[in-house]
N, C-alpha and C positions, 0 to 999 in steps of 0.2 A: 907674821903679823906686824912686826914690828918697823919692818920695809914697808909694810902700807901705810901705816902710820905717820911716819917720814913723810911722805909722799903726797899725804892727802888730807886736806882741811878739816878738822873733825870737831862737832861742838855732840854735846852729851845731853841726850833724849832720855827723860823717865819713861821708862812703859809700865810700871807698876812698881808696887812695894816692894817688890824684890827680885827684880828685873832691870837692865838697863840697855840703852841699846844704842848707838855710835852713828850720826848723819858723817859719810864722809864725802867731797866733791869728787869725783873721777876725772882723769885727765882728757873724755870727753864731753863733759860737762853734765854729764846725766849725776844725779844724787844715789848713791849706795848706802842700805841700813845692814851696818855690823852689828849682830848680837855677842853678847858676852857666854852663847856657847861657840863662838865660832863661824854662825851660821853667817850667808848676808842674803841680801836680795838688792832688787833697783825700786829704790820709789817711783810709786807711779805719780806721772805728772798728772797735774789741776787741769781739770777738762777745760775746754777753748769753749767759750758760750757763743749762742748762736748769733747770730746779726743780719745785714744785708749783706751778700757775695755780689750781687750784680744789678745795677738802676740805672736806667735811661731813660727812665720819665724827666720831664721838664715844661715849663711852663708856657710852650707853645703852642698856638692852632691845632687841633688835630685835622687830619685825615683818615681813611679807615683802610686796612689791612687783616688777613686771615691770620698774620704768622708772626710770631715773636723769638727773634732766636739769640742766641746768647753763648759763651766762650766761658769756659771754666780754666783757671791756671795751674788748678792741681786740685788731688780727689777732694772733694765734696761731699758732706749727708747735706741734700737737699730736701727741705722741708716744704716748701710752698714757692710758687709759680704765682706773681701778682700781676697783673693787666690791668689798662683803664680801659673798659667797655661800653660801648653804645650799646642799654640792653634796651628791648622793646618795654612796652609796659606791661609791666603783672607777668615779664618773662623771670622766674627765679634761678634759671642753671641754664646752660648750653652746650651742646655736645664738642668735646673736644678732645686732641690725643697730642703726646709729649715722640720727639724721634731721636734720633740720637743723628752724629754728625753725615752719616751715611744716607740718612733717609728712612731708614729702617723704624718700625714704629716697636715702642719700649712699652707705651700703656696707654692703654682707651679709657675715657672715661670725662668729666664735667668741669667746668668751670660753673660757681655758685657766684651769687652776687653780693656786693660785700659795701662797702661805707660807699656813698653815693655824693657826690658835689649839692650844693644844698641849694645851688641856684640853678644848676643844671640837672635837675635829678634821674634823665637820663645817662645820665655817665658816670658810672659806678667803677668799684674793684672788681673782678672776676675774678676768681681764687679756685687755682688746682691744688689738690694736696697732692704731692710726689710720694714724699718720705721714703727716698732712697740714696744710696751711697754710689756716687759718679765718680767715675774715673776724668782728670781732665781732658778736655773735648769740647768740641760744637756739639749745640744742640738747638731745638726749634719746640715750640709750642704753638698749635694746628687750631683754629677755634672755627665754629661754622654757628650762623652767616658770620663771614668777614665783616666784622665792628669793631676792631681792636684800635683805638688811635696810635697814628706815627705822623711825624712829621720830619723835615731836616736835622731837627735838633734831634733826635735816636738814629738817623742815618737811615730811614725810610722802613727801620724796623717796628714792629711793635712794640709800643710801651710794656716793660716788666720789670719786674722787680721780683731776684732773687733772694729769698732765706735759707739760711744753712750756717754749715761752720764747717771751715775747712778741715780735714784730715789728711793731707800729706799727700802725695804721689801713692796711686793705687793702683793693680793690674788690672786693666780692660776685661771684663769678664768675656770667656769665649764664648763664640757662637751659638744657639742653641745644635745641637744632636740634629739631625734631619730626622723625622717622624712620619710613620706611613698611618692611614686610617686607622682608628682605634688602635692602636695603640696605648699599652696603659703605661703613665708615666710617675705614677706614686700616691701618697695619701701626703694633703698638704692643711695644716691649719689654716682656719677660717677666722675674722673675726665680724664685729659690727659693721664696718667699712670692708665691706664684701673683697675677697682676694678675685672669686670671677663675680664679676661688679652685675653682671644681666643674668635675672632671675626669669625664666624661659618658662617653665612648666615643673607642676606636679600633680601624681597619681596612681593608684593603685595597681597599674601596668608599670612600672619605673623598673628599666634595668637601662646600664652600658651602652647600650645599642640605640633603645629607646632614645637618650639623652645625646647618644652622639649624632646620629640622626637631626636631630632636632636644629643643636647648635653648627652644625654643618650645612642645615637647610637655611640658616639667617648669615651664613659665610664666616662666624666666628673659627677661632683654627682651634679652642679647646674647650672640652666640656665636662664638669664635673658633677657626681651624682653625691647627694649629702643626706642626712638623715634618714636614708632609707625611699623615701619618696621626690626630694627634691630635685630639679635639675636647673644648673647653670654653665653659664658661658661668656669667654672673652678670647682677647687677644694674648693675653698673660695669664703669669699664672706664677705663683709660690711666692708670692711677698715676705708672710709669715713663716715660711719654712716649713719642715716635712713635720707630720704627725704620726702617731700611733694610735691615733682614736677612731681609724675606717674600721667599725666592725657589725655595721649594723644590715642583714640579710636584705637586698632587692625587695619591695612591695609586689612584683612581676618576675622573679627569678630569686627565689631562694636560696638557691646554689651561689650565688652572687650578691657581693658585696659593694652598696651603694652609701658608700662616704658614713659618716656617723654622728654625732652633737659636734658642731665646727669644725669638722673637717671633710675634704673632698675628697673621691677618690674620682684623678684627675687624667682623660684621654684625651690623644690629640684627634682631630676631628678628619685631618688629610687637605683640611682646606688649605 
């Protein structure tokens, strides 16, 4: 104890009345708390607040463009995906999907309309919510019709603007598992902001099949059955991570269990 001591900067922290506990510097810079039974641990560092990662807006001419893509330097929780867009009138969202640097598409789903130029009040924010954790990489954000402004000042890209906060060099998540029709791939929490975002059908015939059918007939690759009668579908799936609350019996297959209060129980469709 006494070699550490030596060794490392220490100022003296109250933890209570009759407690005390020891900040000391490490020789790589991280802070250690020595307790006076012995014990230590690493303080945990003050979280990194979020900001802008990535803006190429600027204040020239637009043009119009489908695609906005953008380079991260290191992993990433990316919050929101900002665009300037030509939206039509009385248009409120737009269909659009986010890819990762392959091409490969990561998640389907909208862009909403958000603070608007007050003398062009055609040309608004369009706002994805992400809210995920990116390894660094290319990426691209897909929007239909192509209204997204770019001009030479973004480099012919679309206009966006990145939110998040960086978190360090991350591993690349691997590949999905290849998946044959139905297939069943687990029970996955559900919240408000749908994890499979297209609500397809429900009814008193609802099993498995039913629903995979269904979302396999609109080309989606997965489809999940929830509260017993509901069915959904997308291109993704498990945002919110796995659940334990699929236990409510099929409205059309009793023997089978069709998801339960916010959670799916999630197949893949073969598409």
């Amino acid at each position: 104890m006494r070699s550490i001591v030596a060794l490392l900067s220490i100022c003296l922290v109250l933890a209570g009345p009759a407690a005390a506990e020891f900040e000391a510097t490490a020789p790589d810079g991280r802070t250690v708390i020595l307790s006076e039974d012995f014990t230590w641990r690493y303080k945990a560092p003050a979280p990194v607040a979020e900001g802008v990662v990535v803006d190429n807006w600027n204040r020239g001419a637009c043009g119009m463009t489908g695609q906005a893509a953008f380079t991260l330097a290191t992993g990433t929780e990316v919050s929101q995906l900002v665009t300037w867009y030509n939206w039509p009138a009385g248009q409120q969202s737009a269909p659009a999907s986010f890819h990762d640097g392959r091409g490969a598409t990561v998640l389907v789903g909208q862009i909403r309309r958000g603070a608007c130029d007050i003398h062009q009040p055609e040309w608004c924010e369009g706002v994805f919510d992400l809210g995920r954790s990116l390894p660094a990489g290319s990426y691209s954000l897909s929007v239909t019709p192509p209204r997204i402004c770019q001009n030479a000042g973004s480099g012919g890209q679309g206009f966006l603007r990145v939110t998040g906060r960086a978190v360090g060099s991350t591993t690349p998540p691997p590949p999905p598992a290849a998946t044959t029709a139905g297939q069943y791939l687990g029970c996955f929490k559900d919240e408000a902001d749908r994890d499979l975002s297209v609500f397809i059908m429900e009814g008193p015939a609802m099993s498995a099949a039913v629903c995979i059918a269904a979302c396999a007939a609109e080309g989606y690759a997965y489809a999940g059955t929830q509260y017993a009668s509901h069915c959904f579908c997308d291109n993704d799936y498990g945002r919110y991570g796995s659940s334990e609350a699929c236990d409510m019996p099929c409205t059309g297959k009793a023997d089978e269990i069709c998801g339960g209060t916010w959670a799916n129980s999630v197949y893949a469709t073969g598409r």
